[in-house]
C-alpha positions as a LaTeX table, in Angstrom:
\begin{tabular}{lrrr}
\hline
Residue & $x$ (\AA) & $y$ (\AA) & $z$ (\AA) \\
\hline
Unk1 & 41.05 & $-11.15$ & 3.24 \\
Unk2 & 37.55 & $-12.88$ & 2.09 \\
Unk3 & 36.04 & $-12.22$ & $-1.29$ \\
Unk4 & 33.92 & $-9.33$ & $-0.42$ \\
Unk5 & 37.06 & $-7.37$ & 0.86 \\
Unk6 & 39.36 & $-7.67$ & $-1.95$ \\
Unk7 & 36.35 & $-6.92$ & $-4.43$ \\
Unk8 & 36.07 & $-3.94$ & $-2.61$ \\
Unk9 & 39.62 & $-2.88$ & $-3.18$ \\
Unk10 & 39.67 & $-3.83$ & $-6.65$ \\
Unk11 & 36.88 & $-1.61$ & $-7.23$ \\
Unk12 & 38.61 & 1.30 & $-5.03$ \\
Unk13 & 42.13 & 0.94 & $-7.20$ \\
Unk14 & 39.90 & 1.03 & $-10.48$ \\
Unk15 & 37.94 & 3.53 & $-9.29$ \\
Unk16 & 41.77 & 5.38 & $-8.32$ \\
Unk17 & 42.77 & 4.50 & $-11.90$ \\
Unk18 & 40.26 & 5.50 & $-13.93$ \\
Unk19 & 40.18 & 9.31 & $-11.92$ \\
Unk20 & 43.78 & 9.79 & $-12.92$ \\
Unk21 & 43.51 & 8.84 & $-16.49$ \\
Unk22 & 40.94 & 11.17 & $-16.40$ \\
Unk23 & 43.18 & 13.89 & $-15.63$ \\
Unk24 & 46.02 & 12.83 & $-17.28$ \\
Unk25 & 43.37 & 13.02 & $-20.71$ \\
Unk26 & 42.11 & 16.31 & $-19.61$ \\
Unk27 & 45.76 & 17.93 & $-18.90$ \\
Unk28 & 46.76 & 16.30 & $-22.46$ \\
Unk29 & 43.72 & 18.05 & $-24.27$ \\
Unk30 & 43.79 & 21.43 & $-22.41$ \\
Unk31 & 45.27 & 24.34 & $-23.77$ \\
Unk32 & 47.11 & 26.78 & $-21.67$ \\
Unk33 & 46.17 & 30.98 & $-22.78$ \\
Unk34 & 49.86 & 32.92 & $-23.54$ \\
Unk35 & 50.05 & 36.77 & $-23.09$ \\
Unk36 & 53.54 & 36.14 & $-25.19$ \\
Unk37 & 56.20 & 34.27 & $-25.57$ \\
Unk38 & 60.25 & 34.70 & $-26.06$ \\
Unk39 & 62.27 & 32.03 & $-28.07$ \\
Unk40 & 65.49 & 31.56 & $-28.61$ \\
Unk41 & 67.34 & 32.21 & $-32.29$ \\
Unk42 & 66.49 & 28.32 & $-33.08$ \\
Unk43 & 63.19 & 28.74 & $-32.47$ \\
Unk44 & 62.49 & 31.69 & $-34.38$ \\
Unk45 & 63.35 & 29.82 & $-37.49$ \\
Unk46 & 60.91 & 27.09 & $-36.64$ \\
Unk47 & 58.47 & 29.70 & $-36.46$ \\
Unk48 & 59.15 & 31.65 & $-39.43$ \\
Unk49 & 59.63 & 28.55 & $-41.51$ \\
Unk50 & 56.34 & 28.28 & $-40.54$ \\
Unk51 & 54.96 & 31.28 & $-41.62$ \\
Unk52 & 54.35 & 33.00 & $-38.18$ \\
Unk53 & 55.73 & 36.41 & $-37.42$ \\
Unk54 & 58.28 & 36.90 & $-35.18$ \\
Unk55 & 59.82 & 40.29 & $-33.71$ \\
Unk56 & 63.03 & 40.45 & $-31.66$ \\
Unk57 & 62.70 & 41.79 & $-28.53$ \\
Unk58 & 64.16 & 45.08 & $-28.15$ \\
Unk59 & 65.52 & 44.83 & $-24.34$ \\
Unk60 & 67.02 & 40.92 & $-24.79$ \\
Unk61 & 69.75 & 40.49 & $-27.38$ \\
Unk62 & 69.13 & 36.83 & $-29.15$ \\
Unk63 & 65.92 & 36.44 & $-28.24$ \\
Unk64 & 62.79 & 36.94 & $-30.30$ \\
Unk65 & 59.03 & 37.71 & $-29.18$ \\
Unk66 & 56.21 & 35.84 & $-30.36$ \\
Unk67 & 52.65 & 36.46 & $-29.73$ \\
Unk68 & 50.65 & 32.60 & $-29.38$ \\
Unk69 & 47.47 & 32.67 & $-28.27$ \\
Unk70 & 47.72 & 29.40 & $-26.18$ \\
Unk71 & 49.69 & 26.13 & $-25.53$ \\
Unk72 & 49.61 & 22.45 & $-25.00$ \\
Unk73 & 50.31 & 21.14 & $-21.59$ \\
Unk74 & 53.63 & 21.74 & $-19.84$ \\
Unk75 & 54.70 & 18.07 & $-19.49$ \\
Unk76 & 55.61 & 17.32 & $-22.68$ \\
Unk77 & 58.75 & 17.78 & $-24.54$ \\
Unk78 & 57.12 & 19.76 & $-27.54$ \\
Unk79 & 55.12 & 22.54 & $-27.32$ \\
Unk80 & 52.03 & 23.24 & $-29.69$ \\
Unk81 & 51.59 & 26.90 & $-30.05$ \\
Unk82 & 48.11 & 28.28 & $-31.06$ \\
Unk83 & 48.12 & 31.28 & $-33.25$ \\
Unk84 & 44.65 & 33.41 & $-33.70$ \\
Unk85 & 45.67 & 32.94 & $-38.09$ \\
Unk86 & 44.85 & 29.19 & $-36.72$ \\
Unk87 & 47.99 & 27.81 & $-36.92$ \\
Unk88 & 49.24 & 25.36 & $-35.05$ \\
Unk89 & 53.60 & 25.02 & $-34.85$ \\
Unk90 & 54.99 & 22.43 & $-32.45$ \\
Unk91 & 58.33 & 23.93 & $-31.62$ \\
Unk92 & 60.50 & 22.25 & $-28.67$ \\
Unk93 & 60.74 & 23.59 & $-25.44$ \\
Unk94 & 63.91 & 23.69 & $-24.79$ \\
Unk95 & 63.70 & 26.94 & $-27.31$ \\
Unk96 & 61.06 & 28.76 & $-25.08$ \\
Unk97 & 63.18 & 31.56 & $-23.09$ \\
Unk98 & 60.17 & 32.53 & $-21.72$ \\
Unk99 & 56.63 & 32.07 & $-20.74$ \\
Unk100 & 54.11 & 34.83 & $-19.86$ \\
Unk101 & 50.46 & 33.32 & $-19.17$ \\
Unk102 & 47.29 & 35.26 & $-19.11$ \\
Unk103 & 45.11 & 35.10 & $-16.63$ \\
\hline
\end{tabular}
């Protein structure tokens, strides 16, 4: 390869890098709207702990209905639930029984 060539590809991989860092920031800073959400017994003490209210669901013993108005991204190990008081709780995910998204 001569100069011109591997300028060229080092301005294709940047151009490659920098596009995925872009999405990687945008996934990071988007947030995600929840119809509502079900957590487990653990995570309903986060939440009222908190100060967030948090019903259990009638029709699913141990598990307790919350109603977020959005979350963080799905990739990382925390979730940051929104609330429309303008809370903000990070609870883990591995509490989340279930996820209903609107939309």
């Amino acid at each position: 390869m001569d100069r011109v060539d591997r300028l060229v590809a080092a301005v294709l991989a940047a151009g490659v890098a920098l596009i995925l860092l872009a999405i990687l920031l945008l996934a990071l800073s988007t947030r995600v709207p929840l119809s509502h959400l079900m957590v487990d017994a653990q995570g309903a003490q986060l939440l009222r702990r908190a100060g967030v209210s948090v019903q259990p669901a009638p029709d699913w013993p141990s598990a307790y209905r919350v109603a977020a108005r959005a979350t963080d991204a799905a990739f990382t190990p925390t979730a940051t639930l929104y609330f429309a008081s303008g809370k903000q709780v990070a609870l883990p995910r591995r509490d989340v029984l279930l996820w209903v998204y609107r939309g």
